[in-house]
C-alpha positions as CSV (number, residue, x, y, z in Angstrom):
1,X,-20.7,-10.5,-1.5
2,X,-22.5,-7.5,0.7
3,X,-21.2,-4.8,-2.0
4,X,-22.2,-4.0,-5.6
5,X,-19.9,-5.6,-8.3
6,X,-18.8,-2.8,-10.9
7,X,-20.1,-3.0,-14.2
8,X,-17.8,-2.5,-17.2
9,X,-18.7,-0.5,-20.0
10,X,-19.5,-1.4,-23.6
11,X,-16.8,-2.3,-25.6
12,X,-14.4,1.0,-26.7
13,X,-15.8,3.3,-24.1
14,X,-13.4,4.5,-21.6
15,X,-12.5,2.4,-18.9
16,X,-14.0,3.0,-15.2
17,X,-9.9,3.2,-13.5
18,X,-7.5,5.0,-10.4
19,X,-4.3,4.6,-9.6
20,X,-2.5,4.8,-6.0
21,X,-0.4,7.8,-5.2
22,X,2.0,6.9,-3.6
23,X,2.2,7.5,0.0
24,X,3.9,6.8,3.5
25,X,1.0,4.3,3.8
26,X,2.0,2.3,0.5
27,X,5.5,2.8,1.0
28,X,5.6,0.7,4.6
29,X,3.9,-1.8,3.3
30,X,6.1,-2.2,0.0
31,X,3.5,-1.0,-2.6
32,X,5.4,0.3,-5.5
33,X,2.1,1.1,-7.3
34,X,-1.3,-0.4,-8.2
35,X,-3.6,0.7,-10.9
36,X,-7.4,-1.0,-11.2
37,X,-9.9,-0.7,-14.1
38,X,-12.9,-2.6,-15.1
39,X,-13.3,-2.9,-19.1
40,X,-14.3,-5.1,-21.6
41,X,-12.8,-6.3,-25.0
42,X,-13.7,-7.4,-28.3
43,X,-14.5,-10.3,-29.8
44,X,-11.4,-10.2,-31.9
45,X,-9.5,-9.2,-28.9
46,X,-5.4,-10.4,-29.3
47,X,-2.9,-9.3,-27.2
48,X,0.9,-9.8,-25.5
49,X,1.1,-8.6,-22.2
50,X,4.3,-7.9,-20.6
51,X,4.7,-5.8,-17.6
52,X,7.7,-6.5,-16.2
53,X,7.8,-6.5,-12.1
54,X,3.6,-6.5,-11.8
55,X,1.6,-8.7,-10.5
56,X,-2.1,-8.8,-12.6
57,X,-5.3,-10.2,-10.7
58,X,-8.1,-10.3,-13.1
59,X,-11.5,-11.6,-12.6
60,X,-14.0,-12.5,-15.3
61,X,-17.9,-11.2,-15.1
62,X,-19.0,-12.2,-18.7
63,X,-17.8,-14.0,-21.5
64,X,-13.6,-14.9,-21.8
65,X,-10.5,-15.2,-22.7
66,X,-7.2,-17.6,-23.4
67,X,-4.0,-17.0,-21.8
68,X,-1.2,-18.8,-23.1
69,X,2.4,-18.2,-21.6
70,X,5.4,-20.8,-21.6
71,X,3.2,-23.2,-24.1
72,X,0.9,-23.4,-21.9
73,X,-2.9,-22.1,-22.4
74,X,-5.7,-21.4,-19.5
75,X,-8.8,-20.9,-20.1
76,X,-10.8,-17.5,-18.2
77,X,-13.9,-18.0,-18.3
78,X,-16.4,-16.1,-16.1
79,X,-16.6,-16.0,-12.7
80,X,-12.5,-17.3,-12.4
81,X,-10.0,-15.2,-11.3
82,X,-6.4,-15.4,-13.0
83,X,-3.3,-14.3,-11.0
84,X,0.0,-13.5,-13.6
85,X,3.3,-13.5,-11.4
86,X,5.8,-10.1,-12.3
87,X,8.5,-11.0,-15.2
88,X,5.6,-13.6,-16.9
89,X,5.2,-12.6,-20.9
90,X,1.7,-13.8,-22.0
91,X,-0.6,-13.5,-25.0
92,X,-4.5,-13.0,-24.1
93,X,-7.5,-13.3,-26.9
94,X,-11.0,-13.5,-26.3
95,X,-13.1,-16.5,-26.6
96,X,-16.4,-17.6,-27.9
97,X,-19.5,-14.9,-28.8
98,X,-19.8,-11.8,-27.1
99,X,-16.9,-9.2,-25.6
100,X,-14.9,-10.6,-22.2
101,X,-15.8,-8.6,-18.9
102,X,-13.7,-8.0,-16.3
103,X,-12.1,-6.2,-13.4
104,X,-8.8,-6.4,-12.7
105,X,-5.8,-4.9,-10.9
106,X,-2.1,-4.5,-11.2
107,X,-0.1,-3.9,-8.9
108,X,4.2,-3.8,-7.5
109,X,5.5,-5.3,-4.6
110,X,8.5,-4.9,-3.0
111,X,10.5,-8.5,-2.3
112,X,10.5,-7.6,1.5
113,X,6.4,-6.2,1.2
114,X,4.3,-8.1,4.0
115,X,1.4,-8.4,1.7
116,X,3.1,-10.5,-1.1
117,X,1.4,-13.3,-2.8
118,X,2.7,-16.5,-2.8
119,X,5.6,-17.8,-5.1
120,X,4.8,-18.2,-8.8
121,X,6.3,-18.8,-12.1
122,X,3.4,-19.2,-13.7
123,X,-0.3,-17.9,-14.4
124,X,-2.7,-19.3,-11.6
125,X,-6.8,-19.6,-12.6
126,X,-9.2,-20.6,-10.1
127,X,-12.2,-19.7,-8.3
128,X,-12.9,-16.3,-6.9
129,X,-15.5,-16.1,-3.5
130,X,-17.8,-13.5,-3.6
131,X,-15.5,-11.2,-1.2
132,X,-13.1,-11.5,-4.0
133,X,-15.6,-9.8,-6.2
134,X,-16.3,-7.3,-3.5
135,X,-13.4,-6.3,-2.3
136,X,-11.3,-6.1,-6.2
137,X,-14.7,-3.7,-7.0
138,X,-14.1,-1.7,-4.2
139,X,-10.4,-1.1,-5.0
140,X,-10.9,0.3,-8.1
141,X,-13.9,2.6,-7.1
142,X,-12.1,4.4,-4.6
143,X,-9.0,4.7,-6.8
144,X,-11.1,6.0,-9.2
145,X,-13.0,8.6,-7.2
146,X,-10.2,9.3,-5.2
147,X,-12.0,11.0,-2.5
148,X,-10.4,12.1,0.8
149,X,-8.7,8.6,2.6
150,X,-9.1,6.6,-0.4
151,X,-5.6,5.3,-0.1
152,X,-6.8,3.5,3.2
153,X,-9.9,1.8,1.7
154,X,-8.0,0.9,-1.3
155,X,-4.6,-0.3,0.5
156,X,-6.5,-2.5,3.9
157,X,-9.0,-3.9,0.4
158,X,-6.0,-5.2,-1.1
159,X,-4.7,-6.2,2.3
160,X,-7.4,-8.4,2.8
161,X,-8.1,-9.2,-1.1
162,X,-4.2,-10.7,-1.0
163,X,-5.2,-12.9,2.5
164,X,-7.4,-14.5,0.2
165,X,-6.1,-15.0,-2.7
166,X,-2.7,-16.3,-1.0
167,X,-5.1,-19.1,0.6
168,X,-6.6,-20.1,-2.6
169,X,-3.2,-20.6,-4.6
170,X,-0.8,-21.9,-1.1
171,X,-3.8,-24.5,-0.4
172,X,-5.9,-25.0,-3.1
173,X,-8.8,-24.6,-1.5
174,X,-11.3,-22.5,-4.0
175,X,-13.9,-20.6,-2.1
176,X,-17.3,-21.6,-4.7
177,X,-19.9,-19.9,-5.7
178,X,-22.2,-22.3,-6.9
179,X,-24.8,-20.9,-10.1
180,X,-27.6,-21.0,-7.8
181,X,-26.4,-18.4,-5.1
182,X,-24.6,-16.8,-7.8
183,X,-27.8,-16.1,-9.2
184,X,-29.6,-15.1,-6.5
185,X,-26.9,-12.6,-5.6
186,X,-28.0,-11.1,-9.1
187,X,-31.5,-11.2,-8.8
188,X,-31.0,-9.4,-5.4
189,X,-28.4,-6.7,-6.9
190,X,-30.8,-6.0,-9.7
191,X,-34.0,-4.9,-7.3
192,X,-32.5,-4.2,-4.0
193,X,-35.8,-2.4,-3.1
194,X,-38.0,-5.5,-3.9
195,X,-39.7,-7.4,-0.7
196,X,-37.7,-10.4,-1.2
197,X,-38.6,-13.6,0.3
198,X,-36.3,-16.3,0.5
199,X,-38.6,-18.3,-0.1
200,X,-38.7,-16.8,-3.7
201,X,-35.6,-16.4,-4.1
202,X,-34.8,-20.4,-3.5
203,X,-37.9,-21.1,-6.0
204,X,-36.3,-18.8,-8.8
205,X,-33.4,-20.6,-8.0
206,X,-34.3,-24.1,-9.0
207,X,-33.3,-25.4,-5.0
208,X,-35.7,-26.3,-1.9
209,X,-36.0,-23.4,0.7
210,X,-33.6,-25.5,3.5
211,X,-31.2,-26.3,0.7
212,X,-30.7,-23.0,-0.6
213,X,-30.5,-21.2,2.8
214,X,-27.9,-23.4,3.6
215,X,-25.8,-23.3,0.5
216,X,-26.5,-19.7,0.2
217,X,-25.1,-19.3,4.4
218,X,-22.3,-21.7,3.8
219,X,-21.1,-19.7,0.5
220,X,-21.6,-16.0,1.4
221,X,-21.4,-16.4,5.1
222,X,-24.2,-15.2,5.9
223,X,-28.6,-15.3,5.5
224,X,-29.8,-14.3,2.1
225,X,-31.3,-11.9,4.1
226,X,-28.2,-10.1,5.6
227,X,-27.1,-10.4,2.4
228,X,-29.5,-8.2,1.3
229,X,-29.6,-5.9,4.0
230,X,-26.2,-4.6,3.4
231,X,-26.5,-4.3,-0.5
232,X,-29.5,-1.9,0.3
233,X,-27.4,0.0,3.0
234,X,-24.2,-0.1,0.1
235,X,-26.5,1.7,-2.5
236,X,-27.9,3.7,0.0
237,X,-24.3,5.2,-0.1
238,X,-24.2,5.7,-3.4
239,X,-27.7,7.7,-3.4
240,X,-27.1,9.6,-0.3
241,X,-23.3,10.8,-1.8
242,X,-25.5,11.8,-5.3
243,X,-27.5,13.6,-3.2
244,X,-30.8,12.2,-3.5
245,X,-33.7,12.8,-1.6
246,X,-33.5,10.9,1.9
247,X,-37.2,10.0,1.3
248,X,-36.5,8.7,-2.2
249,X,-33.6,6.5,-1.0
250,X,-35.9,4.9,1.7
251,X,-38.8,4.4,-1.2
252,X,-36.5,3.1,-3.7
253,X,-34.7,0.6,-0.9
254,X,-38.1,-0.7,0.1
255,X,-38.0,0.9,3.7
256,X,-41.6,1.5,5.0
257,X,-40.7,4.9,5.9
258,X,-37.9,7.4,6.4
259,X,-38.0,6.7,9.9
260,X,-37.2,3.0,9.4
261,X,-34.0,3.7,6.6
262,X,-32.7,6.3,9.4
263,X,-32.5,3.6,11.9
264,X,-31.4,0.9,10.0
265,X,-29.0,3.2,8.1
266,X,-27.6,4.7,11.3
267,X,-27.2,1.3,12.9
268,X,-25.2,0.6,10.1
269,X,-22.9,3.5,9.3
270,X,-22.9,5.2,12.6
271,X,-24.2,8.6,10.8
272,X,-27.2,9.7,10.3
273,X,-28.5,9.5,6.7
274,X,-28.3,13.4,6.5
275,X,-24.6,13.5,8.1
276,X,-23.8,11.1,5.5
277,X,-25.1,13.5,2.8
278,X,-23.4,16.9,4.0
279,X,-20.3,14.7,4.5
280,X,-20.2,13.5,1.1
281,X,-21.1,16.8,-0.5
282,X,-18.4,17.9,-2.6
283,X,-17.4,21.6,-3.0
């Protein structure tokens, strides 16, 4: 997980969402639409869903919810993902204390589309990897922003998003996140600035330093530390386009100096931090 998971907003504010226009792009691959939002519903939360010819991929951040379809219920708790098949009706309701958090998209496939998921008739729960997370965030930022070439970040994110998610239901082999790494993930989102030390980060954790680098490595695929490194360069983006002061990126990022976030920052994105800005200057 090297990018930012969205957050959803309270309970009954508006929902954080895009939608795909459609294009030559979507239409070659057999995308008849996809729409992605990140919300959060109520305790008391009761619903049928029925979309007709849409698929649904929803992944849980906090709290839950039931779905019950064909007399059948699964439980979404966080951290699972839930994949609905087109054509299945379902009822949803929250679960225990606290409102259910999630991101999720919805999108139509053509039969023939070379992206398609796997064959279902029924809803599918499981596991999400942390690229899961990444990649479904990423989705539904850039068809919410909507800024020039979205449509190719969104449509090669659900390219790869699909790859993944057709693995986990054809072979049942979940990816895991395990609470430790899961944790540290968080601990690292929350102070991306801060001089980590893996050796901290293992301690907070509750595991050894050798045992958490290698859980963390086998997990994530790759060092705690390159971990980090590309969450600092990720909200880096999101400063530079806000047009923040290059100097207060580096400070806040806990780079020794604007020389050293130009570097790494240009190593990274191949533009300079200041290219970056005037290119992501609106008019």
């Amino acid at each position: 997980m090297d990018g930012q998971v969205l957050s959803p907003p309270p309970v009954g504010r508006p929902f954080f969402a895009g939608s795909l226009q459609r294009s030559a792009l979507s239409r070659t691959l057999g995308i008849k639409s996809l729409f992605g939002s990140c919300g959060a519903e109520a305790e008391d939360h009761n619903a049928l869903v029925d979309l007709g010819a849409i698929w649904i991929l929803l992944i849980t951040l906090k709290g839950g919810g039931i779905i019950r379809s064909k007399r059948k219920s699964y439980e979404v708790g966080p951290m699972r993902m839930l994949v609905v098949p087109p054509s299945v009706r379902f009822t949803e309701h929250s679960m225990g204390p606290g409102a259910w958090r999630w991101i999720h998209l919805r999108f139509g496939l053509k039969k023939n589309s070379p992206i398609s998921l796997p064959v279902l008739n029924r809803p599918w729960v499981g596991l999400p990897n942390a690229r899961c997370l990444e990649l479904t965030s990423e989705i539904i930022e850039s068809l919410h922003n909507r800024v020039d070439g979205y449509e190719h970040v969104a449509v090669s994110r659900l390219i790869e998003l699909l790859g993944i998610t057709a693995r986990l239901i054809a072979c049942g082999e979940p990816l895991l996140i395990s609470a430790p790494v899961e944790k540290a993930c968080s601990l690292m989102s929350r102070e991306p600035g801060k001089a980590w030390k893996v050796t901290e980060i293992a301690r907070l954790c509750g595991m050894s330093y050798s045992s958490f680098a290698h859980h963390f490595k086998a997990e994530v695929g790759e060092s705690p530390m390159q971990w980090l490194g590309k969450q600092r360069i990720r909200e880096a983006r999101r400063m530079l386009a806000e047009q923040r002061a290059i100097e207060d990126v580096a400070e806040h990022l806990g780079y020794s100096s604007r020389y050293h976030f130009t570097s790494v920052f240009t190593k990274a994105e191949g533009l300079t931090p200041g290219v970056f800005q005037r290119l992501s200057k609106r008019r």
